[in-house]
OpenMM code with the backbone's topology and positions (N, CA, C; nanometers):
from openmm import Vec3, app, unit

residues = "UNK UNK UNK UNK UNK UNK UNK UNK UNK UNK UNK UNK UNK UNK UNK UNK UNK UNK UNK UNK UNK UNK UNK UNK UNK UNK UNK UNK UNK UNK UNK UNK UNK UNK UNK UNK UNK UNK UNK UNK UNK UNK UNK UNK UNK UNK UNK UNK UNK UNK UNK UNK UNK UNK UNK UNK UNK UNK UNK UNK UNK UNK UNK UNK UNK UNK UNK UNK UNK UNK UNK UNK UNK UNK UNK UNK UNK".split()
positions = [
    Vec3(-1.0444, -0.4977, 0.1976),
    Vec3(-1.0001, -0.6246, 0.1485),
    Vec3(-0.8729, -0.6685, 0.2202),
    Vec3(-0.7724, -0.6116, 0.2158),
    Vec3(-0.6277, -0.6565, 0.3030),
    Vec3(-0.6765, -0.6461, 0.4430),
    Vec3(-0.7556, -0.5935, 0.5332),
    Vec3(-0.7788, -0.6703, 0.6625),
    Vec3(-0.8474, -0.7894, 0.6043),
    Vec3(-0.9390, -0.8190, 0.5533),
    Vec3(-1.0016, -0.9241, 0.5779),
    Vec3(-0.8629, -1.0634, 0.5203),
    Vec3(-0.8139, -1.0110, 0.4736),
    Vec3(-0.6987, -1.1028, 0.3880),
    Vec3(-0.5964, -1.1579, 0.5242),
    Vec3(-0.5597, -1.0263, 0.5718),
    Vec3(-0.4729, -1.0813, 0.6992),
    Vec3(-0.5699, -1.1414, 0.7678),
    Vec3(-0.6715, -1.1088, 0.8026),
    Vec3(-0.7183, -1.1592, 0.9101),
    Vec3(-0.7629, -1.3120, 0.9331),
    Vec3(-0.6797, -1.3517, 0.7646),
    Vec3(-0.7078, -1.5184, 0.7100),
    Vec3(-0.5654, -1.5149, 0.6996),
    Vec3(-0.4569, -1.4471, 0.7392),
    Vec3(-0.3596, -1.5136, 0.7452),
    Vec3(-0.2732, -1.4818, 0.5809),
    Vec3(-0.3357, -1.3926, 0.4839),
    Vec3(-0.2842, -1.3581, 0.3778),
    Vec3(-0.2419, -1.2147, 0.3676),
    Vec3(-0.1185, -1.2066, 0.3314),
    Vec3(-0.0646, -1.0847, 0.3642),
    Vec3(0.0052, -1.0192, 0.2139),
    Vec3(-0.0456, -0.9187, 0.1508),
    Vec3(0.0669, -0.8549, 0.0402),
    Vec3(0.1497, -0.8345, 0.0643),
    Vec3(0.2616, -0.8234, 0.0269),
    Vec3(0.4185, -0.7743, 0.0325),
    Vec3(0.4178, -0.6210, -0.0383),
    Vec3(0.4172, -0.6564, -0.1768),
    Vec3(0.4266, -0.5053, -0.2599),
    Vec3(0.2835, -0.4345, -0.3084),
    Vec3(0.2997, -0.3301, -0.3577),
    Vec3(0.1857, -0.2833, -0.4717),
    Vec3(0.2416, -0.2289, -0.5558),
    Vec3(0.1874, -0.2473, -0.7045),
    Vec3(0.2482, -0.1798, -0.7995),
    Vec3(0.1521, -0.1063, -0.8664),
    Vec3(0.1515, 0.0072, -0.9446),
    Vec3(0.0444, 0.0715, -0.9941),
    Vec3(0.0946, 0.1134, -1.1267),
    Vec3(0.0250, 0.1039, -1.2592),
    Vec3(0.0638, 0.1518, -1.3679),
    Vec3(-0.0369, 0.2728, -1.3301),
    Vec3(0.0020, 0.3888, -1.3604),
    Vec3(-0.0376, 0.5397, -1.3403),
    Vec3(-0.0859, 0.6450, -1.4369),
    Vec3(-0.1858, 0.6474, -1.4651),
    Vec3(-0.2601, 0.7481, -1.6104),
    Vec3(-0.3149, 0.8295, -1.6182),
    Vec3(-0.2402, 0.9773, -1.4875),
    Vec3(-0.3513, 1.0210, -1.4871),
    Vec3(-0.2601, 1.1338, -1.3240),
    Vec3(-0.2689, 1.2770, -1.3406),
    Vec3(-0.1886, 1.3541, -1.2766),
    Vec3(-0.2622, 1.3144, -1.1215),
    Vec3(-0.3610, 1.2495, -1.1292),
    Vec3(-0.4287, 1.2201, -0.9924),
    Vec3(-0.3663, 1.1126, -0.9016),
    Vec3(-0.3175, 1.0112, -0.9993),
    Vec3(-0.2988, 0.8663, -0.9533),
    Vec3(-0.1741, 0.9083, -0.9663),
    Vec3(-0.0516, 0.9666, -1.0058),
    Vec3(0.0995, 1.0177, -0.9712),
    Vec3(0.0830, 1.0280, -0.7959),
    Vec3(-0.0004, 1.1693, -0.7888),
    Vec3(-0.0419, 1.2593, -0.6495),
    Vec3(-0.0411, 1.1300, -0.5706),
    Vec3(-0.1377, 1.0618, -0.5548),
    Vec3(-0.1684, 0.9642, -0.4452),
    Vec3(-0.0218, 0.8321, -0.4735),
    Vec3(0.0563, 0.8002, -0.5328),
    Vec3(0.1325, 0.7101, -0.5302),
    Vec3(0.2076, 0.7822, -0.4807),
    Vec3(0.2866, 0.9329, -0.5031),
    Vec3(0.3542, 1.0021, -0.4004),
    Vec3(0.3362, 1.0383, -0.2582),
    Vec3(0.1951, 1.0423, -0.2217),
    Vec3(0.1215, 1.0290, -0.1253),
    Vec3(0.1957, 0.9227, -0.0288),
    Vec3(0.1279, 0.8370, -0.1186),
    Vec3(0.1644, 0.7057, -0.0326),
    Vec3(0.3250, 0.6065, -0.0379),
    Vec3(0.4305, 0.7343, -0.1070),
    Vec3(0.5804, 0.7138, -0.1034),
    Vec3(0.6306, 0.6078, -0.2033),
    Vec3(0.5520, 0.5393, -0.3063),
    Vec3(0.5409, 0.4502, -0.3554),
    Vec3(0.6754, 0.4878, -0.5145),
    Vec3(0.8040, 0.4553, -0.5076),
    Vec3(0.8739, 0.4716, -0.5915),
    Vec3(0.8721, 0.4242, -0.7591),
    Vec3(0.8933, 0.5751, -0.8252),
    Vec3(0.8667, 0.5480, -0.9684),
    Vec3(0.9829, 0.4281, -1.0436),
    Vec3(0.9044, 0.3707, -1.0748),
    Vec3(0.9828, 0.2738, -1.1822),
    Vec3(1.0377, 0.2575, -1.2825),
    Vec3(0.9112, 0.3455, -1.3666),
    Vec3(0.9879, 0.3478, -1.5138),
    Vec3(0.7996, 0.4054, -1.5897),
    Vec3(0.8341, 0.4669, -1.7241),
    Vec3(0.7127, 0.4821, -1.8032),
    Vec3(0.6796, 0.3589, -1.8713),
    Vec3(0.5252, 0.3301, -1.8970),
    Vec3(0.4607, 0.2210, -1.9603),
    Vec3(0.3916, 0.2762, -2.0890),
    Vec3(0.3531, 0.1928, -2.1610),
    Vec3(0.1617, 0.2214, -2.2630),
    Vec3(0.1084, 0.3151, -2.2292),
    Vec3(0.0319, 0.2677, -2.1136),
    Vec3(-0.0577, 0.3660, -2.0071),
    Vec3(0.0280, 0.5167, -1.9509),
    Vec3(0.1118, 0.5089, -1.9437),
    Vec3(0.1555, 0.6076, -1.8278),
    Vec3(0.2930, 0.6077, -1.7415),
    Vec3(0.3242, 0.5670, -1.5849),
    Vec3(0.3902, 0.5224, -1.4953),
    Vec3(0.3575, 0.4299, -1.4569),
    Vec3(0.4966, 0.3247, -1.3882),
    Vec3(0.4404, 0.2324, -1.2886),
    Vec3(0.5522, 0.3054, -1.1235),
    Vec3(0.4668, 0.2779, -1.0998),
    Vec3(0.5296, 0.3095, -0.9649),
    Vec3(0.4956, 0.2088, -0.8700),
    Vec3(0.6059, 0.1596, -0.7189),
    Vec3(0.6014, 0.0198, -0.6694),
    Vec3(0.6749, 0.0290, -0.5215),
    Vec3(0.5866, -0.0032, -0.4007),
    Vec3(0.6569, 0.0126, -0.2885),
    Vec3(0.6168, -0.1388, -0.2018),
    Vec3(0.6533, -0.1312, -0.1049),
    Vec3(0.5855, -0.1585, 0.0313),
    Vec3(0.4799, -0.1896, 0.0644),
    Vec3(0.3871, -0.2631, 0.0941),
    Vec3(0.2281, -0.2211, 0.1706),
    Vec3(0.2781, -0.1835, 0.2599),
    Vec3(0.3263, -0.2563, 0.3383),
    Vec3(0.3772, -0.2284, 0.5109),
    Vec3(0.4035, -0.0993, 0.5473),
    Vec3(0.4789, 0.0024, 0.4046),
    Vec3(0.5034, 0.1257, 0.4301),
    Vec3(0.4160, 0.2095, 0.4265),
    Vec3(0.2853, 0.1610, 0.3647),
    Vec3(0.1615, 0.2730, 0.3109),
    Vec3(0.0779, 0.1954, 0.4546),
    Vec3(0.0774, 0.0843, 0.5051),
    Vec3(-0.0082, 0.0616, 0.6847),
    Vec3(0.0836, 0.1920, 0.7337),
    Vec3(0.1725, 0.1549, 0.7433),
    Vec3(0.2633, 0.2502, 0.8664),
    Vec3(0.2375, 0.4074, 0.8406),
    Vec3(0.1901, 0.4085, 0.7143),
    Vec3(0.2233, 0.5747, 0.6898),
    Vec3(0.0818, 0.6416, 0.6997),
    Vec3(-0.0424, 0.5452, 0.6859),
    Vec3(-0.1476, 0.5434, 0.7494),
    Vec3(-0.2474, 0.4952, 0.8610),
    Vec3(-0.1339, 0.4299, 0.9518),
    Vec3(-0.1769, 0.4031, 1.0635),
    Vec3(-0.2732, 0.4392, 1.1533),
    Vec3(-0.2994, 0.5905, 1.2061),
    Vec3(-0.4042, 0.6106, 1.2728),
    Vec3(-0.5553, 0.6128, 1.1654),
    Vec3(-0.5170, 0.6859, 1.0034),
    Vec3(-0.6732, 0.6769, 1.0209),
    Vec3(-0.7071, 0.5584, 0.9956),
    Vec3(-0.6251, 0.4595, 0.9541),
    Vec3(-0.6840, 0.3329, 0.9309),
    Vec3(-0.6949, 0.2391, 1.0657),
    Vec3(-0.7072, 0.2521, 1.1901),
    Vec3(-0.6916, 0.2267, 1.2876),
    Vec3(-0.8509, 0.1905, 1.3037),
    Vec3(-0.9718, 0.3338, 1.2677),
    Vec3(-1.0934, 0.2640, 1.3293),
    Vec3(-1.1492, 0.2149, 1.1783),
    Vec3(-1.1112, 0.2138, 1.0710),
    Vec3(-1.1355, 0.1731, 0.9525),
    Vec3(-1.1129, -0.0307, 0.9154),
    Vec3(-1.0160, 0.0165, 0.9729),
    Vec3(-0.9423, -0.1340, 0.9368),
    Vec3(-0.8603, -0.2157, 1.0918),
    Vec3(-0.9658, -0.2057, 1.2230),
    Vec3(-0.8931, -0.2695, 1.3433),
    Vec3(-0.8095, -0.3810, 1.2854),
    Vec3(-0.6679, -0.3730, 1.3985),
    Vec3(-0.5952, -0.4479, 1.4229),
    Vec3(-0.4904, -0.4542, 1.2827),
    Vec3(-0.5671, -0.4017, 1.1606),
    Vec3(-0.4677, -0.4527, 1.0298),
    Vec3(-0.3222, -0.4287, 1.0559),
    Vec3(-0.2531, -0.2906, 1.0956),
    Vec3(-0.1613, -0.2625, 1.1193),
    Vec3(-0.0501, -0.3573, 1.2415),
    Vec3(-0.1286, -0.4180, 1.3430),
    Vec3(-0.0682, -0.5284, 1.4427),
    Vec3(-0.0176, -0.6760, 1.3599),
    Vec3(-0.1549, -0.6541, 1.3010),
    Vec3(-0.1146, -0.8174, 1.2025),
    Vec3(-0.0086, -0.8194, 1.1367),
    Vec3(0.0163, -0.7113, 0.9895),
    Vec3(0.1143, -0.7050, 0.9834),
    Vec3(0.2786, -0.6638, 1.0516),
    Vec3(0.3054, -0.5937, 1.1858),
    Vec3(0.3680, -0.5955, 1.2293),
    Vec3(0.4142, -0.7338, 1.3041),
    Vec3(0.2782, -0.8233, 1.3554),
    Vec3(0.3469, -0.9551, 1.3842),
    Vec3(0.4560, -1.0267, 1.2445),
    Vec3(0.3680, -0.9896, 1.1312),
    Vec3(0.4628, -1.1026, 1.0424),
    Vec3(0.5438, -1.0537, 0.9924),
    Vec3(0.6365, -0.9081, 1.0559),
    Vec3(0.7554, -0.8699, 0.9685),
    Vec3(0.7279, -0.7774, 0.8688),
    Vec3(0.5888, -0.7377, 0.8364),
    Vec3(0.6088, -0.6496, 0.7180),
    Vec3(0.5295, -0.4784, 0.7790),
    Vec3(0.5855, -0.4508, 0.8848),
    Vec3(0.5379, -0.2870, 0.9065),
    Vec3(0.6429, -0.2950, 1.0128),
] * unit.nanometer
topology = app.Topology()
chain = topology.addChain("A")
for resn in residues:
    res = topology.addResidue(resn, chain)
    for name in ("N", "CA", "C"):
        topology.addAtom(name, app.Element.getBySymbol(name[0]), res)
């Protein structure tokens, strides 16, 4: 979905994730995504996209061509 989004010129800034679940912690640490605070559900935790392209750059390279360029043209990787 976010290549096809840039590739129209629409770009996310952040992601935020409310978190419920010792799996979905793992992968928001994964992907460096800083805790916020506890909710209802669980955690929210909230970073970057630009930092989770950059921090997955190669394998998303033959997954998602070019996504990582796009956003580096507009400032956010």
């Amino acid at each position: 979905m976010m290549n096809r989004l840039s590739e129209k010129g629409v770009f996310l800034e952040e992601i935020t994730c409310s978190v419920c679940s010792p799996d979905g912690e793992q992968i928001c640490r994964t992907f460096r995504l800083d805790y916020l605070r506890d909710n209802v559900i669980g955690k929210v935790y909230s970073g970057p996209v630009g930092n989770v392209i950059k921090r997955f750059q190669n394998p998303l390279a033959s997954r998602c061509p070019g996504l990582f360029e796009r956003y580096q043209e507009v400032g956010l990787c």
